[in-house]
N, C-alpha and C positions, 0 to 999 in steps of 0.2 A: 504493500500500500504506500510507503514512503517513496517517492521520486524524487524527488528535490531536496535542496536546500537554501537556505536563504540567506544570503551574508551582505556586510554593510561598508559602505563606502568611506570609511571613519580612517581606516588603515591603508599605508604603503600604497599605490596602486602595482605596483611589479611584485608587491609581498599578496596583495592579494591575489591577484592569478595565481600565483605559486600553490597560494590554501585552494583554490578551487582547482589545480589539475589533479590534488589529494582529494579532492571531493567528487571529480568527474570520475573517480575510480569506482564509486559505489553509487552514485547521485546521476539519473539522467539529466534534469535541469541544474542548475546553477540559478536563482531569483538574486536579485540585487535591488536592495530597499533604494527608494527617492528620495531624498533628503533636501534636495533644493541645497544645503549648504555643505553637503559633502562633495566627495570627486565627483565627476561625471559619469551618471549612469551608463550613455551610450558608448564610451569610450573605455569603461571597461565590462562591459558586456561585449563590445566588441573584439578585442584582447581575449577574454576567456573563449568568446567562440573559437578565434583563427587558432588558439595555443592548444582546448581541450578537446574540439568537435562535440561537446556537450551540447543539450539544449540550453538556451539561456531566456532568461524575462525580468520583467520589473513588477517587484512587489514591494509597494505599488506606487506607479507615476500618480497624474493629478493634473486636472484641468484646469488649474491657476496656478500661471507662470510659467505655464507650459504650451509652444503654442504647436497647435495641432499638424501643420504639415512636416516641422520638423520631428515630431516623434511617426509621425508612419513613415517618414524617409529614412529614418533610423531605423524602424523597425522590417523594414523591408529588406534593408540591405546586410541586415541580420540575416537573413532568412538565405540568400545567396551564400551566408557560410554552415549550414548546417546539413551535417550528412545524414544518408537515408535513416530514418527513424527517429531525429530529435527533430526538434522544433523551436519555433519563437513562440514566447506568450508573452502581450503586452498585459500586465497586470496595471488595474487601474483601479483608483477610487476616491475620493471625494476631498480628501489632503487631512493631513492628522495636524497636531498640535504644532509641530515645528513650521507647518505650513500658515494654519491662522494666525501665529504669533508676526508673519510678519504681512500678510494681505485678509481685504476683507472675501470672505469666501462665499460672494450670494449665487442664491441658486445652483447651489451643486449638483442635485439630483439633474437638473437639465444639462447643466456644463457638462458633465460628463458623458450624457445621452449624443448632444451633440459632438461631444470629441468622437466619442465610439462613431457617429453615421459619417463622419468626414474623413477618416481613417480608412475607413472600408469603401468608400467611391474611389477614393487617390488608389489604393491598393489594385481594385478593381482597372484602372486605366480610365476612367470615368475622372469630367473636368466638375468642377463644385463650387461655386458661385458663392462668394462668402455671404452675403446678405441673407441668405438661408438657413444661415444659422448664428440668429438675432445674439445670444448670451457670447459666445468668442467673439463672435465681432464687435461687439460691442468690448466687452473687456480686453479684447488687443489692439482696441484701436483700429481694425483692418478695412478696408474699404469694401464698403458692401458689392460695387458693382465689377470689382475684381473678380476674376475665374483664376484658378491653377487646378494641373492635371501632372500626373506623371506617365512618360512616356519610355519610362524604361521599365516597369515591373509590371510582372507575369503572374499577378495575382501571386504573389507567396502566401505561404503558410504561415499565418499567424495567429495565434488563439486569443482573442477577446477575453478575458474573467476578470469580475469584478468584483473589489473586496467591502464587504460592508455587515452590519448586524444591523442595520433600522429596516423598520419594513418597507418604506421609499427606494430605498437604493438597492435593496434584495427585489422587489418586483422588477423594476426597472432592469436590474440582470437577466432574471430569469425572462424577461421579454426580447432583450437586444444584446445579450452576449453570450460567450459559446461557454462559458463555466462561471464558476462563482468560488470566492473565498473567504472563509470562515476562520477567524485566527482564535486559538485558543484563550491568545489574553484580554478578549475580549470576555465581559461577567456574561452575557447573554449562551457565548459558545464555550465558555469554560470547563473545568473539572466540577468547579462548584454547582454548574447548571444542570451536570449530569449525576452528581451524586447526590444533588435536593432530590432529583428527581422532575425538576422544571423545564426542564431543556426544551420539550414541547411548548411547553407555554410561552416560554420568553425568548426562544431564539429566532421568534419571525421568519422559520421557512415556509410557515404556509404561507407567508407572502409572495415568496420564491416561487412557489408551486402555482400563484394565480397568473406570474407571469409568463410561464413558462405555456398555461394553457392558451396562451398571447402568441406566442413567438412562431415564428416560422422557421427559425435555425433547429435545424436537427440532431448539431451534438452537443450535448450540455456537458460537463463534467463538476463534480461535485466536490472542492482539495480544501482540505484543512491543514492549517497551518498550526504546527505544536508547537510552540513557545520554549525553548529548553534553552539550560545552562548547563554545561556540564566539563568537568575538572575533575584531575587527579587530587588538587585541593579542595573540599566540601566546601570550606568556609567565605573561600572564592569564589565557587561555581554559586550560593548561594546568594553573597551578595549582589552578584551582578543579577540574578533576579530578580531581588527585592528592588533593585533601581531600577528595573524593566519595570513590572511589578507598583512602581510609584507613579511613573509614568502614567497606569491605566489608572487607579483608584484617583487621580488629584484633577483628571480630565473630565470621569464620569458622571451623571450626575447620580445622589445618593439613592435614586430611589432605584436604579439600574442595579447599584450595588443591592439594595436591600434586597430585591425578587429573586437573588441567588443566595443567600443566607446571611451576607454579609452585614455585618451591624456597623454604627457610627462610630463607636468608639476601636473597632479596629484599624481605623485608617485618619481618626480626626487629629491624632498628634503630626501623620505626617503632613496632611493637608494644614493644618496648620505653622510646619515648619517652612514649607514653600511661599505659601502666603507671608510669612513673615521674612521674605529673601535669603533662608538659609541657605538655599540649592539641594540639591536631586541627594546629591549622597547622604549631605547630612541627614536627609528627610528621609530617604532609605533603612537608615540606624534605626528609624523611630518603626518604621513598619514591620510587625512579626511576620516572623517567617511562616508562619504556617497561614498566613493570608497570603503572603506570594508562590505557597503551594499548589494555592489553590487555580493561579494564573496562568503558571511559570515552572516547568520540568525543572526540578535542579538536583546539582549533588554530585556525587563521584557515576562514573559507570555503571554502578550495582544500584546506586539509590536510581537512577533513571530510567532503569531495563524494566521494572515491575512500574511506575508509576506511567511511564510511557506506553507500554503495552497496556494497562488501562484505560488510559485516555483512546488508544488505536482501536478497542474494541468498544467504546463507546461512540467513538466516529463513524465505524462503519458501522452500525445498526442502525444508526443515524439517516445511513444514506449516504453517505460520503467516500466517495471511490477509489481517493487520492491524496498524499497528504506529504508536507515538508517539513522539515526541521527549521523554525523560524527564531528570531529574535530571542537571546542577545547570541545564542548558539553556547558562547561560553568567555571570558576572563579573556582566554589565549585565543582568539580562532583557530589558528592550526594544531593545538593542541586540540581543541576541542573538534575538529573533524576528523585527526587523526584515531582522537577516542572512537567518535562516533564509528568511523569505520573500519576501524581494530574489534571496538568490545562490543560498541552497543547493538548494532545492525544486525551481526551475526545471530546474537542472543532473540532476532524479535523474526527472523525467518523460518 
């Protein structure tokens, strides 16, 4: 069930290829988080393509700040390096925390509708009239009665999925794109969602499923994204979770956290430390770890193999067909992939 992995643009760009051609070893994709202020996505998803012959994707770009004909030229020309049986997958979704903090993000549910139909025309060899899609034109400025078309791509293979837990932006998938992704540290798709026993109630697939009774694309694919940390040192592989981990709880709003079991006083010291400009670590120290358990895989190889393989079979009964090792991965990356595909992978086949 695992294919991928997901690694972040924080590190080295020549040290990251290096962790991901240890990762193209066991990992058909390679996913590469958007950050807007890290390196450049397309240029090293470009690099891991020509170096590993992996699949590669973004998880996930975002339709602010991002302008549309330059990601399907990127993603297109992705597609020209991948050999028979991997693929591109542009992962897309509505822009997280680092993205809000520095633009205003309206209408996202459409932004990203319309990024996904103007991607697939250019893809297609089809010309696309910006004015027709009122929300990027407008927010880049672009002149309505402009047309662009490309005339070098062969319809490639690229996969549409898009990442969300509201039930807007999960219909609007399952209506207009080819999969969907479901991150575990999200409280809706969590461990916690599956062990209340709520996962039904609060994960919004049936909104997924009404879109999908919409859709005229034929192949959906259903990938969750496991959250993990993991280290030969625990105490390292856990903190880096609990900073993942702080991440979701200070962004959330409380009532998201409460419909998974979560109570306020679990998490009110840390939101209270951020709110008072401590920063992410400090705020970390205040958050228990057995609340970022419930997010966020962590621990040595042995603590991951049984909590991981829990989480795997509650995804796929779920309905979930496919699935990647996501954010923060671990402390070291290369150590932490090297684990993954030494001890932990082995152990979950």
């Amino acid at each position: 069930m695992i294919k991928g992995i997901q690694l972040h643009g924080w590190a080295d760009g020549p040290q990251m290829v290096e962790v991901a051609e240890i990762a193209a070893r066991s990992f058909e994709t390679v996913w590469l988080s958007d950050q807007l202020q890290s390196r450049g996505v397309a240029v090293l998803l470009g690099a891991i393509a020509a170096r590993t012959g992996a699949g590669v994707g973004t998880a996930v770009t975002f339709p602010f700040g991002r302008n549309p004909l330059e990601m399907a030229s990127s993603m297109a020309t992705l597609a020209e390096f991948m050999p028979e049986g991997r693929r591109v997958s542009m992962g897309i979704g509505t822009g997280g925390g680092l993205v809000s903090a520095l633009m205003s993000l309206q209408n996202p549910i459409e932004r990203v509708a319309e990024f996904i139909a103007m991607c697939r025309l250019l893809w297609q060899g089809d010309a696309i009239r910006m004015g027709d899609y009122p929300q990027i034109c407008a927010g880049l400025g672009l002149r309505e009665d402009a047309r662009a078309s490309f005339s070098w791509t062969s319809k490639p293979d690229v996969r549409v999925v898009v990442a969300g837990a509201g039930p807007k932006v999960l219909e609007m998938a399952g209506e207009l794109a080819d999969g969907v992704i479901c991150a575990s540290n999200f409280p809706a798709h969590s461990l916690a969602a599956f062990r209340s026993g709520q996962f039904d109630a609060v994960s919004n697939l049936d909104s997924l499923d009404r879109g999908r009774q919409r859709s005229q694309r034929g192949e959906f694919t259903r990938i969750y994204g496991v959250n993990l940390s993991v280290s030969a040192d625990r105490d390292s592989a856990c903190a880096a979770a609990r900073r993942q981990a702080t991440l979701i709880v200070s962004q959330q709003p409380p009532e998201n956290l409460h419909r998974v079991g979560f109570e306020p006083s679990d998490y009110a010291a840390t939101r209270a430390a951020l709110k008072a400009g401590d920063g992410v670590d400090a705020a970390a120290d205040l958050l228990p770890q057995e609340v970022a358990d419930q997010l966020v895989v962590s621990g040595t190889p042995g603590d991951c193999i049984e909590a991981l393989a829990e989480l795997l079979e509650y995804a796929e009964d779920a309905g979930f067909t496919e699935a990647y090792i996501g954010a923060p991965v671990g402390p070291d990356p290369r150590e932490a992939v090297e684990l993954l595909t030494s001890q932990v992978l082995p152990e979950l086949r």
